[in-house]
C-alpha positions in Angstrom: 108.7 91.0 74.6 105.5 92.4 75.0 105.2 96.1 73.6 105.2 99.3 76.2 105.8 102.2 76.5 108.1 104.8 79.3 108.1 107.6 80.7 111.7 108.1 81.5 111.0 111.8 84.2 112.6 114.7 84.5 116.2 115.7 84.1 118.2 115.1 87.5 120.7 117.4 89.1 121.8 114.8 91.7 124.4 115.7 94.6 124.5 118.5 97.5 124.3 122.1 97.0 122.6 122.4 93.7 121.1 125.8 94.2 123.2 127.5 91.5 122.6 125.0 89.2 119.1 124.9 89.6 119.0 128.3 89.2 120.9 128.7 86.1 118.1 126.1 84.5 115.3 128.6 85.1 114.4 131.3 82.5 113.9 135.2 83.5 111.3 136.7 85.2 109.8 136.1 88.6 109.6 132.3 89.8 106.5 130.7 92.1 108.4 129.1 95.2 106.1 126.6 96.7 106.8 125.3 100.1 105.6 125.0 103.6 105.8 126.8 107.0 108.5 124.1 108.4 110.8 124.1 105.6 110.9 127.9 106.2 111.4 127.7 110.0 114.1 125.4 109.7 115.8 127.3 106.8 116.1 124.3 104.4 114.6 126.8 101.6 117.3 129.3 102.0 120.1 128.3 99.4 117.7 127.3 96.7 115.6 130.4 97.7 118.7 133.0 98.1 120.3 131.6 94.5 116.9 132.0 92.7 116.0 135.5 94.4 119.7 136.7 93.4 118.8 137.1 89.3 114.9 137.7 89.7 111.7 138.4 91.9 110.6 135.0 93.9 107.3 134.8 95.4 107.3 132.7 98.4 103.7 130.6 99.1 104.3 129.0 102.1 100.6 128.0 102.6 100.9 124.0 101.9 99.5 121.6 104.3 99.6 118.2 104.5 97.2 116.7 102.3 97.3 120.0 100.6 93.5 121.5 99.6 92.0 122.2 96.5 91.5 125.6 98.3 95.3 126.1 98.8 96.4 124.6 95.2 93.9 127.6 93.6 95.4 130.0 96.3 98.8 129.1 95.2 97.9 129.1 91.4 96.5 133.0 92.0 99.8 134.2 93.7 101.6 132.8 90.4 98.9 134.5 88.2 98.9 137.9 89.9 102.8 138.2 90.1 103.2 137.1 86.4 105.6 134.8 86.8 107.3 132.6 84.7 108.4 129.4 86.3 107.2 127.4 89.7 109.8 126.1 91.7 108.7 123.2 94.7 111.0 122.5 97.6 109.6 120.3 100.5 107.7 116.7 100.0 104.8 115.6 98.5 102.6 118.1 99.0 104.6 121.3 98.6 105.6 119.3 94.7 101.8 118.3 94.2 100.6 122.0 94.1 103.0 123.3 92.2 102.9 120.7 89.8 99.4 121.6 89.2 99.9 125.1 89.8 102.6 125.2 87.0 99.5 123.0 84.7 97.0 125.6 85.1 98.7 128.6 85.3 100.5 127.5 81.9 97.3 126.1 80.5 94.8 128.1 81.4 92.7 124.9 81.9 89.7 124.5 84.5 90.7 122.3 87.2 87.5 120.5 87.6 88.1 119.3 83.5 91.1 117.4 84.2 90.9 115.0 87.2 91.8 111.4 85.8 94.4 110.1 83.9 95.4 111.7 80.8 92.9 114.4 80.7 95.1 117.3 80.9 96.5 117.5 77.5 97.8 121.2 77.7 101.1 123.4 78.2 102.7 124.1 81.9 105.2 127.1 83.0 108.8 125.2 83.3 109.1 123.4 86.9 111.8 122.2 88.9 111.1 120.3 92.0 113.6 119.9 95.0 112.9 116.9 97.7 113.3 117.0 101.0 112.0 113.5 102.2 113.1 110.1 100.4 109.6 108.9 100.3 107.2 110.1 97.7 109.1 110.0 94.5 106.9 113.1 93.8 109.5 114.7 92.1 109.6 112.0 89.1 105.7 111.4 88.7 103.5 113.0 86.2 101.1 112.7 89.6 99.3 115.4 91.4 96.7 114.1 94.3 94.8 117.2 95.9 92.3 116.8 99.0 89.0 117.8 97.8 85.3 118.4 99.7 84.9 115.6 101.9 88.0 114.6 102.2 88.2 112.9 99.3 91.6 112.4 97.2 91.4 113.5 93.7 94.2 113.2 91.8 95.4 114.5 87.7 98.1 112.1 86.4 99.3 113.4 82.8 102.5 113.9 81.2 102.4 117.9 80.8 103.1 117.9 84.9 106.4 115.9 84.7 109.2 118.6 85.9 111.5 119.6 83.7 114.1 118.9 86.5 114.3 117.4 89.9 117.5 117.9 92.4 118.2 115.1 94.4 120.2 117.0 97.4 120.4 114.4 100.4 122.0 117.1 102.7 118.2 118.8 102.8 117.1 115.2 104.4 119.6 115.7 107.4 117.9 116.6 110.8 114.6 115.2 109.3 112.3 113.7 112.4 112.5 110.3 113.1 108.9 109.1 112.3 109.1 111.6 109.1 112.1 109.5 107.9 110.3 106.2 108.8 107.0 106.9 107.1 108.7 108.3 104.3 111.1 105.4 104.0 108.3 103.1 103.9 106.3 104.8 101.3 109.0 104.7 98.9 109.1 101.1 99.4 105.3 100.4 99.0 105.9 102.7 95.5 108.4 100.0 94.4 106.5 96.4 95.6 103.4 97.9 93.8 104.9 99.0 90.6 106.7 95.7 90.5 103.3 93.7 91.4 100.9 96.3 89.2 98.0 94.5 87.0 98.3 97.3 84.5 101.8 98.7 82.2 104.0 96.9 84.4 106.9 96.5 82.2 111.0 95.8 82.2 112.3 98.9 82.8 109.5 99.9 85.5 110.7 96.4 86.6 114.3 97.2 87.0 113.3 100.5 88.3 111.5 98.7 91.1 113.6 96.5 91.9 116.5 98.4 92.7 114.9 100.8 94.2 113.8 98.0 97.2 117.6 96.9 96.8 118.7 100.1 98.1 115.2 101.4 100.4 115.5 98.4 102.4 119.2 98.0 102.6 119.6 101.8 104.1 116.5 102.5 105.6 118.0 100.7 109.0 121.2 102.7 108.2 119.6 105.8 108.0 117.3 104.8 111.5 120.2 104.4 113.3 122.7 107.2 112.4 120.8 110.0 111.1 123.9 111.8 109.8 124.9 108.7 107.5 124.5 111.3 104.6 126.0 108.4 101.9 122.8 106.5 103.2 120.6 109.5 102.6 121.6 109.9 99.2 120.8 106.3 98.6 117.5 106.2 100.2 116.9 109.6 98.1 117.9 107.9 95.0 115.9 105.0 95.8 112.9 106.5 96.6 113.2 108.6 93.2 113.5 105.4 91.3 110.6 103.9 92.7 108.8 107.1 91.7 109.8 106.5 87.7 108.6 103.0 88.2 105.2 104.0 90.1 104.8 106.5 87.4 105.0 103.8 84.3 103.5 101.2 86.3 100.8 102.4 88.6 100.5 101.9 92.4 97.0 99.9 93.5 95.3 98.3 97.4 97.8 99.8 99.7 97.4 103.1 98.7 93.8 103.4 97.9 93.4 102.1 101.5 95.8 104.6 102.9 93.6 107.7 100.8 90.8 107.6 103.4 93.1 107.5 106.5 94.6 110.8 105.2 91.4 112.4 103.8 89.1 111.3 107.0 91.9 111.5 109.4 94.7 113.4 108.2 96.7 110.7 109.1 100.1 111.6 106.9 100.7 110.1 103.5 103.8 107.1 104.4 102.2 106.1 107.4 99.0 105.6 106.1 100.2 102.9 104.0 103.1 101.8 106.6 99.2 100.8 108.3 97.8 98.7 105.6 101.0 97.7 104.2 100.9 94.0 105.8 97.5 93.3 105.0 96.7 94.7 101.8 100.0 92.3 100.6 98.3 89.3 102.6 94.9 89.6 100.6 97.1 89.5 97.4 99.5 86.9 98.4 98.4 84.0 96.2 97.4 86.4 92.9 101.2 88.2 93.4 103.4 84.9 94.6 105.4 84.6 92.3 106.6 88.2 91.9 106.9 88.7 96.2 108.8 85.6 96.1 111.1 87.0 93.2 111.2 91.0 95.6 111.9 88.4 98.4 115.2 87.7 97.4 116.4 91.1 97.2 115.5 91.8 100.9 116.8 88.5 102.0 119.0 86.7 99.6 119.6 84.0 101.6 115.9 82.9 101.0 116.6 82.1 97.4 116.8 78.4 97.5 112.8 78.0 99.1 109.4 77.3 97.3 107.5 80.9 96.2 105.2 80.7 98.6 107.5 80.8 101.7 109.5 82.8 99.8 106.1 85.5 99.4 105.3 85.0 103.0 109.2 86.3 104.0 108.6 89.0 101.7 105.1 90.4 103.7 106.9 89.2 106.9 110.4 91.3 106.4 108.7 94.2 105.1 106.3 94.5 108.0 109.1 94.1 110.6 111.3 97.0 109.0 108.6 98.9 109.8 107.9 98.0 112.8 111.9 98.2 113.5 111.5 102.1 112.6 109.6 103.1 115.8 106.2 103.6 113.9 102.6 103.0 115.5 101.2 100.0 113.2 97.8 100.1 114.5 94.8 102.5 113.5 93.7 102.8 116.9 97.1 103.7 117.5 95.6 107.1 115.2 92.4 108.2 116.4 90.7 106.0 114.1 87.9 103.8 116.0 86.8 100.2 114.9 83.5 101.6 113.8 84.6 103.4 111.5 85.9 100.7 109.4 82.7 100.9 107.1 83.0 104.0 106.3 86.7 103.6 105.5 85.6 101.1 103.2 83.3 103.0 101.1 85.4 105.7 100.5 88.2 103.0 99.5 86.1 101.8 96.6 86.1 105.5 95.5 89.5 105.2 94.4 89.3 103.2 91.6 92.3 104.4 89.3 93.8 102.6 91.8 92.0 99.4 92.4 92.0 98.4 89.0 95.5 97.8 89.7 95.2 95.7 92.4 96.9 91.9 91.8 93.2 90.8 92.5 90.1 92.3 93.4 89.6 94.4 96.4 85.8 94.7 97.0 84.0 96.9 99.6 83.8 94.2 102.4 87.5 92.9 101.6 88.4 96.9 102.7 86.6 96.5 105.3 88.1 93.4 106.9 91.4 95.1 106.1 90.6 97.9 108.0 88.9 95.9 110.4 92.6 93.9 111.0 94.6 96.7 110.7 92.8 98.1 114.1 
């Protein structure tokens, strides 16, 4: 065995209706609650936010958008500043947990937020953090990951240890009543996490492995549950569970093409996170069919067993195939144009692609500026 080394996350407080215990994991004084407008509307903060609020202050920033600002991570990191508090607390998906993961960084650190974009850069101490889901998608909650829209439009992202939570809840019952296309795109981010942590150039590894693989086992097994009776709350938990494994193995072995594709479709476009890489899922996996066979022809067989006994390369084919058609099966809009994004714009996609290159260099093979644009150019 090769050596490695892994991250194994944050503690978990899995199951419904952990408010209390959440809330009995925090230490005194007031707590930063970071969420969004929605999850306030539709009340989905209010047990967490009522069992917090009973034992000390809680300041509510509601202020996240999607593809949340560097504007609104400093305006969050302020409120925490000027109300003293102690601990950050994020309930919602991705973006609500990406600012407060860095919020809880800088306000704990003190550090400058323009020193610390990259991987590894941000050596220093954070306030204690618990992050609470509400999508099975991102795996946000496991990842020492924090990607934050900057001038532009272009993603930036920290990725360092200090902004793994101390805990994350896995409560599927604050998935229930989620949109349709929220659950899709969600659904199939968590499984582009998992295919490119298994097929990752760099620290892929056996437990990230594992990790990965299970968390396709059970992402593509309930995804079509979940599609067809929303209410299924034993599928929920799985595809919450699955989505959170796929973050551990994302986080030890890093994603790479689908999701530096999918950046510029939500910086340029604000096209959201899951569905920008449901749109370049199918051909970012074509252009690495031959350099990943062998390991889509191994994932292959855990979406469709019965495929075990052909060569890799049919085997690899089913893979792209079956994954394309489960999300096409969820309702979503595969094509850009399908987006507001024109055909002449595929240049410009392309250049701002080969900006993310934490992510490239993870890539099965090489994805140069005109192989983006020829992606883009047949995902229109």
């Amino acid at each position: 065995m090769r050596p490695f080394t892994f991250n194994p996350g944050p503690r978990l407080l899995a199951g419904p209706d952990q408010a209390q215990a959440l809330a009995e994991k925090l230490p005194d004084g007031p707590c930063l609650f970071v969420t969004d407008v929605d999850i306030i509307r539709l009340g989905l903060a209010d047990a967490y936010h009522n069992a917090i609020a009973a034992t000390r202050e809680v300041i509510i920033f509601d202020a996240v958008e999607a593809d949340p600002s560097k504007e609104t991570l400093l305006a969050a990191t302020e409120a925490g500043r000027s109300a003293r508090v102690t601990s950050v607390v994020a309930l919602g998906g991705g973006s609500p947990m990406d600012v407060a993961k860095l919020a809880a960084y800088l306000l704990g650190s003190g550090d400058d937020l323009d020193e610390i974009w990259g991987v590894g850069i941000a050596t220093g101490t954070r306030l204690p953090l618990a992050l609470v889901p509400t999508t099975a998608g991102t795996g946000s909650e496991a990842t020492p990951i924090s990607v934050i829209t900057c001038e532009g439009g272009t993603k930036l992202a920290v990725n360092s240890a200090p902004l793994i939570a101390d805990w994350a809840v896995l409560d599927a019952t604050l998935t229930l009543g989620l949109p349709r296309r929220v659950t899709a795109a969600t659904g199939i981010d968590a499984i582009v996490h998992a295919v490119e942590a298994y097929t990752s150039a760099r620290l892929k590894n056996p437990l990230s492995d594992a990790l990965a693989r299970e968390a396709l086992r059970l992402l593509t097994t309930n995804l079509p549950l979940v599609m067809q009776q929303p209410d299924d709350l034993d599928a929920r938990s799985a595809m919450l569970l699955g989505a959170h494994l796929a973050g551990l193995a994302f986080s030890n072995a890093p994603v790479a093409g689908v999701h530096a594709l999918a950046y510029p479709l939500g910086g340029l476009h604000h096209v959201p996170h899951g569905l920008s890489n449901a749109l370049m899922l199918r051909h970012v996996l074509g252009h690495n069919l031959e350099a990943a066979r062998e390991q889509y022809a191994e994932l292959a067989e855990i979406v469709d067993p019965d495929c075990a006994g052909q060569g890799s390369q049919a085997r690899a084919a089913l893979l792209i195939e079956r994954l394309d058609r489960l999300a096409r099966d969820t309702g979503l809009a595969l094509r850009l144009r399908d987006h507001g994004v024109t055909e002449d714009e595929a240049p410009i996609l392309a250049r701002e692609a080969m900006k993310q290159t934490r992510l490239l260099v993870n890539n099965p093979c090489e994805i140069t500026e005109s192989d983006a644009q020829r992606l883009y150019e047949a995902a229109w």
